[in-house]
Structure formats: structure tokens, C-alpha cells
C-alpha positions in Angstrom: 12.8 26.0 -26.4 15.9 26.5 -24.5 16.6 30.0 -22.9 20.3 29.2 -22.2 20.8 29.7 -19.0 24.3 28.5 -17.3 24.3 26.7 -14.1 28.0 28.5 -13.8 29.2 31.4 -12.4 29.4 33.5 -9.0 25.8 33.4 -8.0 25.7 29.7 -8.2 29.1 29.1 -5.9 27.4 31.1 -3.6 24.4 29.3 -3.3 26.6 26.2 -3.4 28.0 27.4 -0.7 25.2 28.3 1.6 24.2 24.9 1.4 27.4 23.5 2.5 27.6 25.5 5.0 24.2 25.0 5.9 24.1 21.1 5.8 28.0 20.6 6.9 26.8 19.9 10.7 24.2 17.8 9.8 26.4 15.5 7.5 29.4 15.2 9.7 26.8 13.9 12.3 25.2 11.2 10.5 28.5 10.1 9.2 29.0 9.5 12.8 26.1 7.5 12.8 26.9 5.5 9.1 30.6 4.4 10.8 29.0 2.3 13.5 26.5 1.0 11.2 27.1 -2.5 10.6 25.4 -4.3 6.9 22.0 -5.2 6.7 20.6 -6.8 3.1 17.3 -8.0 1.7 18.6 -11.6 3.0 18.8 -10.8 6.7 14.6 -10.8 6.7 12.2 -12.6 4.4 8.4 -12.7 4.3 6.5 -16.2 3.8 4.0 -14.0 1.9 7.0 -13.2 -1.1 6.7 -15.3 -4.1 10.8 -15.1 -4.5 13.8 -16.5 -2.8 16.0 -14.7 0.1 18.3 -12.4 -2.4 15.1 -11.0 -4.0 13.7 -7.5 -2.8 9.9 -8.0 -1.6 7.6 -5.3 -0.4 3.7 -4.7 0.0 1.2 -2.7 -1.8 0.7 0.1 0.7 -2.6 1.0 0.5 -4.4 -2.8 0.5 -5.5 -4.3 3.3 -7.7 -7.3 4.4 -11.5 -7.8 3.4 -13.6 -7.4 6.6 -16.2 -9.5 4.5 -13.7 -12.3 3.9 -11.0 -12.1 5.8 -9.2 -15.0 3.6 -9.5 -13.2 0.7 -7.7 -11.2 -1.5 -6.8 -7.4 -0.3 -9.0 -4.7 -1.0 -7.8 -1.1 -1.5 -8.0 1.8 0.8 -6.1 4.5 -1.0 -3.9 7.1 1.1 -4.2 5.1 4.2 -1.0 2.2 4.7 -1.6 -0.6 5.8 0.9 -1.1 8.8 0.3 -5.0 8.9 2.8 -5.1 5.2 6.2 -6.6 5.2 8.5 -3.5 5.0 11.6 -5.0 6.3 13.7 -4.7 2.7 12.3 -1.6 2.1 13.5 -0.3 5.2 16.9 -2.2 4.9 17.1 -0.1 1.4 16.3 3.3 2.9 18.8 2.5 5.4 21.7 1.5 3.1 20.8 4.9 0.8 20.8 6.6 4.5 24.6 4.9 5.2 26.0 5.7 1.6 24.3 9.1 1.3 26.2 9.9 4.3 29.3 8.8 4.3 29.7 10.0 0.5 28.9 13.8 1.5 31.4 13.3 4.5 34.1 12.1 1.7 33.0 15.3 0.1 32.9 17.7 2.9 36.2 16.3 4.4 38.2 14.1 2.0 38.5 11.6 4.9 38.9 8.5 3.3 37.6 6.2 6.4 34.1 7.5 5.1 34.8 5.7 2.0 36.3 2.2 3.2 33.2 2.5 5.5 30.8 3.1 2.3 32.6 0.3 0.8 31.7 -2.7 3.0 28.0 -2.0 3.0 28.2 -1.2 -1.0 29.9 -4.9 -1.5 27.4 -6.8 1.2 24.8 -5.3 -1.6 25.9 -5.7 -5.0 28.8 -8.2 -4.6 28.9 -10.8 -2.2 26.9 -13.5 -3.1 25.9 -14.6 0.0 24.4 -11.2 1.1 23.8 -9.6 -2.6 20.1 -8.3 -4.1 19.3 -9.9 -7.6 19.2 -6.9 -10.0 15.3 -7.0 -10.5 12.2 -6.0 -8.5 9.9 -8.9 -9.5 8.1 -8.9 -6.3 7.7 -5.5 -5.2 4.5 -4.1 -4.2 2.9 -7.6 -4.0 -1.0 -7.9 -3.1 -1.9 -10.8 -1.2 -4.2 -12.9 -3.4 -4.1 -10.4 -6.4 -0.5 -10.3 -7.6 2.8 -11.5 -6.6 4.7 -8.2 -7.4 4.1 -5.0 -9.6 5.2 -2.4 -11.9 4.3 0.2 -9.6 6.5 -1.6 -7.1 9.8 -0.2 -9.5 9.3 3.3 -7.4 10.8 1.5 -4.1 14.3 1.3 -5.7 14.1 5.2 -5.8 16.4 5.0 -2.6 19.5 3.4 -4.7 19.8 6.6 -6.3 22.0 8.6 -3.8 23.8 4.8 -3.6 24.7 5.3 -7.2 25.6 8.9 -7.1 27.4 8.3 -3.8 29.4 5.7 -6.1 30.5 8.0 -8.2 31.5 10.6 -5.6 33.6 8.2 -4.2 35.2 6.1 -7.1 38.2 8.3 -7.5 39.4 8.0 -3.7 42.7 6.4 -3.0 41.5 4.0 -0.7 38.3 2.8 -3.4 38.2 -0.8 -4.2 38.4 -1.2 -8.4 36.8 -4.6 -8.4 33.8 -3.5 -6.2 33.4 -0.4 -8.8 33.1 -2.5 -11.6 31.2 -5.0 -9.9 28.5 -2.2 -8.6 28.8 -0.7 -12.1 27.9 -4.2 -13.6 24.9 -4.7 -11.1 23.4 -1.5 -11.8 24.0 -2.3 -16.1 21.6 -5.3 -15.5 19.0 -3.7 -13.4 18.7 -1.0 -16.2 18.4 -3.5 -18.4 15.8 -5.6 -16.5 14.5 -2.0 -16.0 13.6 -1.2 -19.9 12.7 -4.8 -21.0 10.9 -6.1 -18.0 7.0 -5.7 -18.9 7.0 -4.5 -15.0 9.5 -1.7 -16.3 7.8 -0.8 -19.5 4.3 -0.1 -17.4 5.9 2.1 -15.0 7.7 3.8 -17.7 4.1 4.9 -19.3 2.7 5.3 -15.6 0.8 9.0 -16.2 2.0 10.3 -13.0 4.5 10.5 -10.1 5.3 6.4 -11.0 6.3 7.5 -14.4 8.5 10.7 -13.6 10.2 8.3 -10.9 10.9 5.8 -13.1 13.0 8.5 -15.3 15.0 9.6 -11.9 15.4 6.2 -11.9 16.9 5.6 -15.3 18.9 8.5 -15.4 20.7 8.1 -12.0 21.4 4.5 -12.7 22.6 5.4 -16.5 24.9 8.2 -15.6 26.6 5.9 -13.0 26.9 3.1 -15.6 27.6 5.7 -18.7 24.6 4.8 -20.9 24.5 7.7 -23.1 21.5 6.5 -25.5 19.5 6.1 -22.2 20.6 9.1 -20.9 19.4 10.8 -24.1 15.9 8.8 -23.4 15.8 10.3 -20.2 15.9 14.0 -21.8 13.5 13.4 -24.5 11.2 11.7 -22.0 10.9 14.6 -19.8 10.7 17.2 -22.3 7.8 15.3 -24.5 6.3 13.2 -22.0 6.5 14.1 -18.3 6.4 17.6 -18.6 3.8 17.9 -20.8 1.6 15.3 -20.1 1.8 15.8 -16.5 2.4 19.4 -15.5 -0.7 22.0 -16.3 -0.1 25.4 -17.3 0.0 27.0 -13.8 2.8 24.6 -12.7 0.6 22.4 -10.7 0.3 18.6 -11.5 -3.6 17.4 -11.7 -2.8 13.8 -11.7 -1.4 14.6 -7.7 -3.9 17.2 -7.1 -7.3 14.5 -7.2 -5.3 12.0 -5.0 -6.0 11.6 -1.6 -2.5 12.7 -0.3 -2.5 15.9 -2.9 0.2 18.2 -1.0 2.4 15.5 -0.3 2.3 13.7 -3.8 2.8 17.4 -5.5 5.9 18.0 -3.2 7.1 14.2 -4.2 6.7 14.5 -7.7 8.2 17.8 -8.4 11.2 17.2 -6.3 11.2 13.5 -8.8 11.0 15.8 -12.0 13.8 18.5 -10.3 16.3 15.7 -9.8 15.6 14.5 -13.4 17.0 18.2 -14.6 19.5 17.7 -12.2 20.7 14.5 -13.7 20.4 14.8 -17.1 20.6 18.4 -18.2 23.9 19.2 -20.1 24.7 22.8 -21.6 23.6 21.6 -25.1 20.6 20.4 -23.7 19.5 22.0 -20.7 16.2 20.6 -18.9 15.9 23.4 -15.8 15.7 26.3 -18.7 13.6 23.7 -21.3 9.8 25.2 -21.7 7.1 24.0 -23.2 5.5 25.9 -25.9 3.1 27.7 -23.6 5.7 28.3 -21.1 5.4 25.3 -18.7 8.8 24.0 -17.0 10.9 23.4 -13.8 10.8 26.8 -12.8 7.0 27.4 -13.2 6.8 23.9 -11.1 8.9 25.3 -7.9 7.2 28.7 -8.4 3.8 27.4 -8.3 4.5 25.1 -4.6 7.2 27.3 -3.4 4.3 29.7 -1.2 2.5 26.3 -0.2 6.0 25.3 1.1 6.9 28.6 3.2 3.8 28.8 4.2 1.5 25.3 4.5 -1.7 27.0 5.6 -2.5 29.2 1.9 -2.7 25.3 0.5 -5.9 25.7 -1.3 -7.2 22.0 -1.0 -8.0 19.9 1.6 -5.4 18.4 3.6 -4.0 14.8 3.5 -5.7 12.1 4.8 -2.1 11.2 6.4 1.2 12.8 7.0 0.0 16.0 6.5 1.7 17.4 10.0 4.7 15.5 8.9 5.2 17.4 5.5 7.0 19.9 4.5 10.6 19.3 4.9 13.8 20.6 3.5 12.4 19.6 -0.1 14.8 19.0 -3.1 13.2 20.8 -5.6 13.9 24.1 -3.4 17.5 24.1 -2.8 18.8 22.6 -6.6 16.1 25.3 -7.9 17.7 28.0 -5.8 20.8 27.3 -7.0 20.5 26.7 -10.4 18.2 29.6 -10.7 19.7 32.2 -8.3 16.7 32.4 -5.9 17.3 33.6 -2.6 13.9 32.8 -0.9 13.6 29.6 -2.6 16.6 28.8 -0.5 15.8 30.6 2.9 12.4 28.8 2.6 14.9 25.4 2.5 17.0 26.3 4.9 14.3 26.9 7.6 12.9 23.6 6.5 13.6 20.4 8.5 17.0 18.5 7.1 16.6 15.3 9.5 13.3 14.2 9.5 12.4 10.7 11.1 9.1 9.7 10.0 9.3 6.8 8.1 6.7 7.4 5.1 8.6 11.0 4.7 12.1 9.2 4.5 10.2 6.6 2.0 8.7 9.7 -0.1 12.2 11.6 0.2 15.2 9.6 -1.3 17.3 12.9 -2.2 18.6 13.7 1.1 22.1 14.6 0.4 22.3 17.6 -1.9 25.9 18.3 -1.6 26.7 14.7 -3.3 24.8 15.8 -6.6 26.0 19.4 -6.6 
């Protein structure tokens, strides 16, 4: 059911505006930062626990740590507590990169400077093109397990931080000073990760994943697809949400239960609903538009934001217990919040974001945050 609203009009320049205003310092300072910023890759650091070679992405299963009864063992699971012993290095290299490129694209956008864009450029080639420096467009050994498994599915949710790389792409691929070659290139690199993404088996089981693995690997999909202008995957993206994620995941009061028995309940609520917010974001056109879609008992995006919004403004009236980690660390300025308030017109959605913190610094709230540039996606 579609209820036809426009994301058009006064009330949404305003809000559009707000933000800008809001965020403007902020950008313009870690543009700063992203110009001094020299390239790091997945080849400057390798693991001798990754089954792949130098250009292949590695990371660790978070939650799996050594046996105390045999130490040589395999890894057993302690869910919600990280092991700080994993190799993190590429994941960190990756959040870094989306960290430079977000950046420097909402400078380009807030100033029309177009150093912000050669800047973006070199670290955009030292991924995608160069082949001394480049990723391999696949994540066949992400969220290994020592002695259980030399990569994962589940390990397809660390390339959530290419997404404002992609979308900083596009911002930025009608600037004078834009290289042509390195825009087809990127566009080409991104065409065979989707495709490694919906053929791998890897891809296919975090497609079906029943919670936040699944909705990411949509975000996923969708940002990747819009860059390379994949139209039938686009179209998946749509009909996924609307007759898998939302209702398979999303119960009638706008909470998700698959979040809610975790260990980490407030902050995998806040992760996953901002996930399923950029998916509207992404994909939503006026003939099909995901923020108004409902189901047929009247769950969507709106009842989603509605239903966390108070625990957001107001942590203490969360109704479960608190995390077993990170739980001083979260909320910040989520998402979900500021492209709600402006698609929808809701002040206090967006005063409750603005008060929030825009520059946070802990590292497993910059992993479980990879939309941290709103004006490129506006």
C-alpha cells in the first residue's frame, strides 16, 4: 500500500537545510583532516591467520575467542563481547577510506571546491584501480574463525563502509576536475562485486540472513547498484524490502524481535533501523515509494523511527536490559532520525538528531555506523 507521499516541497528544503547548516562545521573540519590523509589499502597490512593473498580483504569473527580448555583449538563463541586479540587492520583501513571519501565528497558539496575532489580521487584509484594497491572485488575471507572457517557470509556486512564511497562517487563524477577513466574503472569494480555479491554462496546466505545481516546486505546492493545503474537489482532491492525485510523482520509495534533477544538489543535496534532507513533512502522512487510503503497491518519506516525515536531522546525509558558493551557509547546522531525528519516533516525527530553526537570516535560505533555523511545522500 502506498500513501503517496512526496519527498518534495517547502517543508523538506527546510529540513534540508537545517541539516546543512547543522553539519556544515563539522564537514569542512574533517575535510581538513581527509586533505592530509595520505592512502592506506588492504595491502599495506596482512594477517598470517588469512587464507587469501595481500589484495584480498580479511577480517575476524568478532565475537570468537580462544578455548581456555584447549588453547590450540578452534575458537569458541562469546556473543556481544569482541574479541580485541582479531586482525582488524583492513577493516579499519576500510572505515578509514569511507571516513576520507565521505568527507571530502560533502566538502565538494558544501563548497564546490574541487581540491576535495582530486583529493578523493587518489585514495579512490589506490582502491579500485591500481593494481599494486587495489582490493579484489570479493569478501572470501571476511569474518574468518580460526580453525572453523576461513571466511563467512556474515563477513559481507564489513563492506557496509563502501557505501558512502560509492555514493561519494557519484557526488563527485560530474566535477571538472574528475578523472573519466577512474569513474569507469570504480564503476567496473563495483559491477563485479555485485556480481560476486548475488552468485557467491557467501552472498546468497547473507541475502536470506533473518536479521540485521540480511537488511545490510540490501543497503548493500542498492548503493552499489544505483552507482553502477543496475535497474533489475535495484527493483530486487524494493521487492525485497517490502516482502521480506519488512515483514519478516519488523513486528507490529515497530520494534525488531530478532535485535531485541540479542545480547546488544539497543544498539542492534538502532543499527538495523538506520540499515532499513537508508534502504528507502536508496531505492524509493515516486512510482514506488518505500518510506510511505506499509504493510497490510500498518507496519513501515515510519512506525520503525516512531517506535525508537523516545529510546533515542531519552536512553533511560529503554525497557530492556542494557548492553553487555557499548552501551554508554550509544546513541549518536543516528541516520534513521535525520532522513526520517526530513522525508516526513518531523521536527523533533530532527532536534533529537541534532543534539545527538555527529563525531563520535569509538571504534565499534564508527564500525556499526557507516552513514555518516547525510548531506551526500540528500
Amino acid at each position: 500500500m502506498l500513501l503517496g507521499l512526496a519527498l518534495t516541497g517547502p517543508v523538506y528544503s527546510q529540513s534540508k537545510t537545517a541539516v546543512m547548516t547543522t553539519l556544515k562545521p563539522h564537514i569542512l573540519a574533517e575535510a581538513r583532516w581527509a586533505m592530509q590523509q595520505e592512502p592506506v589499502t588492504v595491502t599495506a597490512q596482512t594477517s598470517p591467520r588469512s587464507a587469501g593473498g595481500k589484495h584480498d580483504f580479511f577480517s575476524e569473527g568478532d565475537y570468537w575467542w580462544p578455548d581456555s580448555a584447549n588453547p590450540q583449538g578452534p575458537y569458541i563463541q562469546r556473543d556481544g563481547l569482541t574479541n580485541p586479540d582479531n586482525f582488524v587492520a583492513h577493516r579499519q583501513a576500510m572505515i578509514r577510506f569511507s571516513r576520507i571519501v565521505g568527507a571530502l565528497a560533502s566538502a565538494y558539496v558544501v563548497t564546490r571546491d574541487e581540491t576535495y575532489v582530486r583529493q578523493a580521487f587518489r585514495h579512490l584509484k589506490a582502491w579500485f584501480v591500481n593494481p599494486a594497491t587495489r582490493m579484489n572485488p570479493s569478501l572470501l575471507y571476511a569474518q574468518a574463525i580460526k580453525g572453523r572457517a576461513t571466511g563467512r557470509g556474515i563477513g559481507i556486512i564489513d563492506t557496509i563502509h563502501l557505501m558512502e564511497v560509492a555514493q561519494g562517487v557519484r557526488v563527485m563524477e560530474t566535477a571538472r576536475t574528475r578523472d573519466p577513466k577512474a569513474v569507469a574503472a570504480i564503476r567496473q569494480w563495483f559491477a563485479d562485486y555485485l556480481n560476486w555479491l548475488t552468485t557467491h554462496p557467501y552472498g546468497k546466505d547473507e541475502m536470506n540472513a533473518k536479521n540485521n545481516h540480511g537488511t545490510c546486505w540490501v543497503m548493500q546492493v542498492a548503493a552499489f547498484a544505483r552507482l553502477t545503474k543496475n535497474d533489475s537489482l535495484l527493483a530486487f532491492c524494493r521487492n525485497r524490502y517490502k516482502n521480506v525485510l519488512l515483514p519478516d523482520q519488523m513486528a507490529a509495534d515497530g520494534s525488531f524481535p530478532q535485535e531485541l533477544r540479542r545480547t546488544k538489543p539497543y544498539g542492534y535496534s538502532l543499527f538495523n533501523l538506520d540499515a532499513m532507513t537508508m534502504i528507502c533512502q536508496i531505492v524509493s522512487t515516486p512510482a514506488d515509494n518505500l518510506w510511505t510503503y506499509q504493510t497490510a497491518d500498518g507496519r513501515g519506516i515510519r512506525r520503525g523511527i516512531a517506535y525508537l525515536h523516545p529510546f533515542v531522546r531519552d536512553k533511560t525509558a529503554w525497557p530492556l536490559k542494557p548492553d553487555v558493551m557499548y552501551w554508554n557509547d550509544w546513541p549518536v546522531a543516528q541516520p534513521f532520525l535525520v532522513f526520517g525528519a526530513v522525508t516526513f516533516g518531523q521536527s523533533d525527530w530532527l532536534a533529537t538528531w541534532e543534539k545527538r553526537d555527529h563525531d563520535p570516535q569509538v571504534e565499534e560505533v564508527l564500525r556499526n555506523l557507516p552513514i555518516r555523511n547525510p548531506v551526500i545522500w540528500l
